[in-house]
C-alpha positions as CSV (number, residue, x, y, z in Angstrom):
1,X,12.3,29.0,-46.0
2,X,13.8,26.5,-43.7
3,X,15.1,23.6,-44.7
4,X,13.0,19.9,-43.7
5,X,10.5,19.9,-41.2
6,X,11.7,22.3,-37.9
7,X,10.0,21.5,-34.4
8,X,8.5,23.6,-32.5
9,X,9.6,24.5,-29.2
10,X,6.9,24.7,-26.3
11,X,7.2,28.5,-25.8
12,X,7.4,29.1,-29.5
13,X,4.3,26.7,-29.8
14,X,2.1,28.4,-27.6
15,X,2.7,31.3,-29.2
16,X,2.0,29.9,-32.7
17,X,-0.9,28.0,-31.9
18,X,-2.9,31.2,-30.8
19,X,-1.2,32.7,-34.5
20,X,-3.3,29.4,-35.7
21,X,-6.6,30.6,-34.2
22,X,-5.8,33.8,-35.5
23,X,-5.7,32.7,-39.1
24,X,-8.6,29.8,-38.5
25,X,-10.9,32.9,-37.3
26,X,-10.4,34.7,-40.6
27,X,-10.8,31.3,-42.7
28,X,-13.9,30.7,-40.7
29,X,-15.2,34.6,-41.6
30,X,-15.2,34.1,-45.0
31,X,-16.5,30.6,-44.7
32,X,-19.3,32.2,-42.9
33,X,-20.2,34.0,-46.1
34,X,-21.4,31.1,-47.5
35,X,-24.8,30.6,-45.3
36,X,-27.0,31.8,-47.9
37,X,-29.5,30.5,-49.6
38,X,-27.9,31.2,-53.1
39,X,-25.0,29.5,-53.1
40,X,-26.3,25.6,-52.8
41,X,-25.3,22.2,-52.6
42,X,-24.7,20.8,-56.7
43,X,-22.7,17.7,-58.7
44,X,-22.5,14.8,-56.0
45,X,-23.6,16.2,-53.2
46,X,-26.9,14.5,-54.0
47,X,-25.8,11.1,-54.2
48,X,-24.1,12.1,-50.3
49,X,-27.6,14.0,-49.3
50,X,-29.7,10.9,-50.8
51,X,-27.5,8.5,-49.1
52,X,-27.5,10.1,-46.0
53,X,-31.8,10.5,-45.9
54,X,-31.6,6.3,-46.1
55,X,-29.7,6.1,-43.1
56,X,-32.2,8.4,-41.3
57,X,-35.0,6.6,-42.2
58,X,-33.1,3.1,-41.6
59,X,-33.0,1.8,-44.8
60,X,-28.5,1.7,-44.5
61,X,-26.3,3.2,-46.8
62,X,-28.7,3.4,-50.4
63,X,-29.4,5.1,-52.7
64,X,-32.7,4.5,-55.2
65,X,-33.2,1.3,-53.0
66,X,-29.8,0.2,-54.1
67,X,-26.3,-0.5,-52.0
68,X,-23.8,2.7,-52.9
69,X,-20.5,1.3,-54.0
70,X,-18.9,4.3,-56.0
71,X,-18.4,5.9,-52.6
72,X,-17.1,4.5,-48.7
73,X,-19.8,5.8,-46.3
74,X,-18.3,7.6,-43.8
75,X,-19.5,11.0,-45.3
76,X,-22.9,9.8,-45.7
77,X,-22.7,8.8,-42.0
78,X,-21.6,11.8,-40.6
79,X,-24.3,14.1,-42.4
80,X,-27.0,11.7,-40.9
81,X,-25.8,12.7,-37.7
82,X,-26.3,16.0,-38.5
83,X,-30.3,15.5,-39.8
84,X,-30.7,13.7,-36.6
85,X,-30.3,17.0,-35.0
86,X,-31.5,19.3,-37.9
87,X,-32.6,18.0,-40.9
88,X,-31.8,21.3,-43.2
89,X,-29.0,22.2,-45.5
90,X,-27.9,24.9,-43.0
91,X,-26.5,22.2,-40.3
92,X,-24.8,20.5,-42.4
93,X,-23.6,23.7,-44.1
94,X,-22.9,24.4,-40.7
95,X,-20.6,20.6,-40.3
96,X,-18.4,21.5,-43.6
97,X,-17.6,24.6,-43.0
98,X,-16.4,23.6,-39.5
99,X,-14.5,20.6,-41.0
100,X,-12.8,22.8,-43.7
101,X,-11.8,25.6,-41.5
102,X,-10.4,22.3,-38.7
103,X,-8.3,21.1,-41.6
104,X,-6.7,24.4,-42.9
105,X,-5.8,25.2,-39.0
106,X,-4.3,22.1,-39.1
107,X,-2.7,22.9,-42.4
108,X,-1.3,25.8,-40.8
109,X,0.4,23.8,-37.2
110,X,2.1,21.8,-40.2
111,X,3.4,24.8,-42.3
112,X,5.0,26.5,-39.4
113,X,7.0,23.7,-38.9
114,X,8.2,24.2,-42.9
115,X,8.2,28.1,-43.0
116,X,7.8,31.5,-41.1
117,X,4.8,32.2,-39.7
118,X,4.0,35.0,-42.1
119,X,4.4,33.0,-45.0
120,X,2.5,29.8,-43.5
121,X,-0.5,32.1,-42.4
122,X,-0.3,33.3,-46.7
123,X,-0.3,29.8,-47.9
124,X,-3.1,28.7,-45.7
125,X,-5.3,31.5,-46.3
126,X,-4.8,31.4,-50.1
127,X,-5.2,27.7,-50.1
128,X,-8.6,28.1,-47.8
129,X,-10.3,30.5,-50.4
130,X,-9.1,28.7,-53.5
131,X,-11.9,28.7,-55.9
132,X,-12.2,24.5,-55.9
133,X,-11.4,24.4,-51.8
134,X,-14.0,27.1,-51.3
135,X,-16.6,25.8,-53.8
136,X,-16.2,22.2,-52.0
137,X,-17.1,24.0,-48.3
138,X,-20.9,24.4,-49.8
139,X,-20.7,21.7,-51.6
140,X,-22.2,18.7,-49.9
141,X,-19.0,16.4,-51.2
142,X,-16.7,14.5,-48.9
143,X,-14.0,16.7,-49.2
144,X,-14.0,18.6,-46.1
145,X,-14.0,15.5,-43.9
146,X,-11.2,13.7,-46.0
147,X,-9.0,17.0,-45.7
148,X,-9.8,17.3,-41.7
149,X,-8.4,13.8,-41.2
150,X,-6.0,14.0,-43.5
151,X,-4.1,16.6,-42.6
152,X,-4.7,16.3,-39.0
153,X,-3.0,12.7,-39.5
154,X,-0.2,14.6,-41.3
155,X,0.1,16.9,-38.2
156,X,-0.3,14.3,-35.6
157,X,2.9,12.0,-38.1
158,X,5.1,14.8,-37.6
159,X,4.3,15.4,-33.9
160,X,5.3,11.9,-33.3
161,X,8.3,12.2,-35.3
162,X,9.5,15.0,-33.3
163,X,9.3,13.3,-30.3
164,X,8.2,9.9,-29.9
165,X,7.1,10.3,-26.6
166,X,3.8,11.7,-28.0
167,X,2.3,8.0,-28.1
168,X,-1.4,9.3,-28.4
169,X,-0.1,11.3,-31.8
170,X,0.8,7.5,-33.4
171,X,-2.8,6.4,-32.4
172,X,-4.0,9.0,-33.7
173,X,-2.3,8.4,-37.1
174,X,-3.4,5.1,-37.0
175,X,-7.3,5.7,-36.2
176,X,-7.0,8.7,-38.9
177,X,-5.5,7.0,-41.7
178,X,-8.0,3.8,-40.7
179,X,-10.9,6.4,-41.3
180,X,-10.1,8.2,-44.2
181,X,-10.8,5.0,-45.8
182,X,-14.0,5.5,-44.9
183,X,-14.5,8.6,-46.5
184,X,-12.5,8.1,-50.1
185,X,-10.7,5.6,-52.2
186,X,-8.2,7.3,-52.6
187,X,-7.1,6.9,-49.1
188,X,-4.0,5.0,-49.7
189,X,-2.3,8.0,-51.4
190,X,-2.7,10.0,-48.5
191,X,-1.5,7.3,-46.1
192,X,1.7,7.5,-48.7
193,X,1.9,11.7,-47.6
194,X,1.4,10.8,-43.7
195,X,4.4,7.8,-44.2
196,X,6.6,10.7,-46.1
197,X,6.1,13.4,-43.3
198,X,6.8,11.3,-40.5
199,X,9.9,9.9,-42.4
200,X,10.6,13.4,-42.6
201,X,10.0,14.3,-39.2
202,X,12.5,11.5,-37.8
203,X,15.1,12.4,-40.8
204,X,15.4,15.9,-39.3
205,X,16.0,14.2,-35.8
206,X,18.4,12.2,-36.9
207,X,20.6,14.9,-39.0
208,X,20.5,16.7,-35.9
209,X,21.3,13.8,-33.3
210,X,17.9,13.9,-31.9
């Protein structure tokens, strides 16, 4: 293990990144497994599916008739955009599988910064087929789009904070962090984690001189 968060250099990034679609093809194999008709949406993804048919049909984010509070809408949103161009379970089966595998890739640029390769490809392909992480990829739940922009506003934090140059990483952060309140609550907990790795990211460049 190293110790804080290590940089990559651009040689040793290229090289990694196609080590990142490596593991994000395997994730996305056994994702795949999951387009069957057996293993089906359950708990909330009906409040998500229901809310999302109102927006279709024009009626805004409802549910029953009634304004949806226990939930932001951003999940809701972004599975209407799927009916508009397939209304069936297998698009937007299709949309969190794609979201889930994203945010484990992502997991994975962040983890090689924090340990070797072989052991960050382990941990992100033992996280990706975690019974509750797997379960929540045919699941209809907002899960898979809270982890893709959480952890790719982790990834972009640390980017910035290893060189600060990288001005579209910070807008990034900011439009990332801005929209996971849109998908959770609990957003300010993981605006907490992105603060933490980019005061990470500039700790190791100033231990170093950077």
């Amino acid at each position: 293990m190293m110790d804080g968060i290590q940089p990559l250099c651009p040689t040793a990034s290229r090289r990694l990144f196609r080590h990142s679609i490596m593991v994000g093809g395997v994730m996305l194999a056994a994702y795949l497994l999951l387009l069957n008709p057996w293993w089906t949406p359950g708990g909330d993804s009906e409040l998500f599916v229901a809310a999302a048919r109102s927006i279709v049909r024009g009626e805004g984010y409802t549910y029953n008739g009634k304004p949806v509070r226990i939930a932001p809408p951003a999940w809701s949103y972004v599975m209407a955009g799927a009916m508009w161009v397939s209304p069936t379970f297998l698009m937007i089966k299709c949309v969190t599988i794609a979201l889930m595998t994203g945010a484990w890739v992502m997991a994975h640029r962040v983890m090689l910064r924090l340990a070797p390769p072989s052991w960050a490809a382990c941990a992100a392909m033992l996280g990706a087929i975690l019974v509750p992480v797997y379960s929540l990829t045919f699941w209809l739940h907002s899960e898979p789009l809270f982890c893709a922009l959480a952890w790719g506003a982790t990834l972009c934090a640390i980017r910035f904070a290893e060189d600060r140059r990288r001005t579209w990483d910070l807008l990034a952060v900011i439009l990332l962090c801005g929209a996971i309140a849109g998908v959770r609550w609990t957003a300010g907990l993981q605006w907490g984690i992105t603060a933490a790795a980019m005061a990470g990211g500039l700790a190791w460049r100033r231990e170093r001189g950077g």
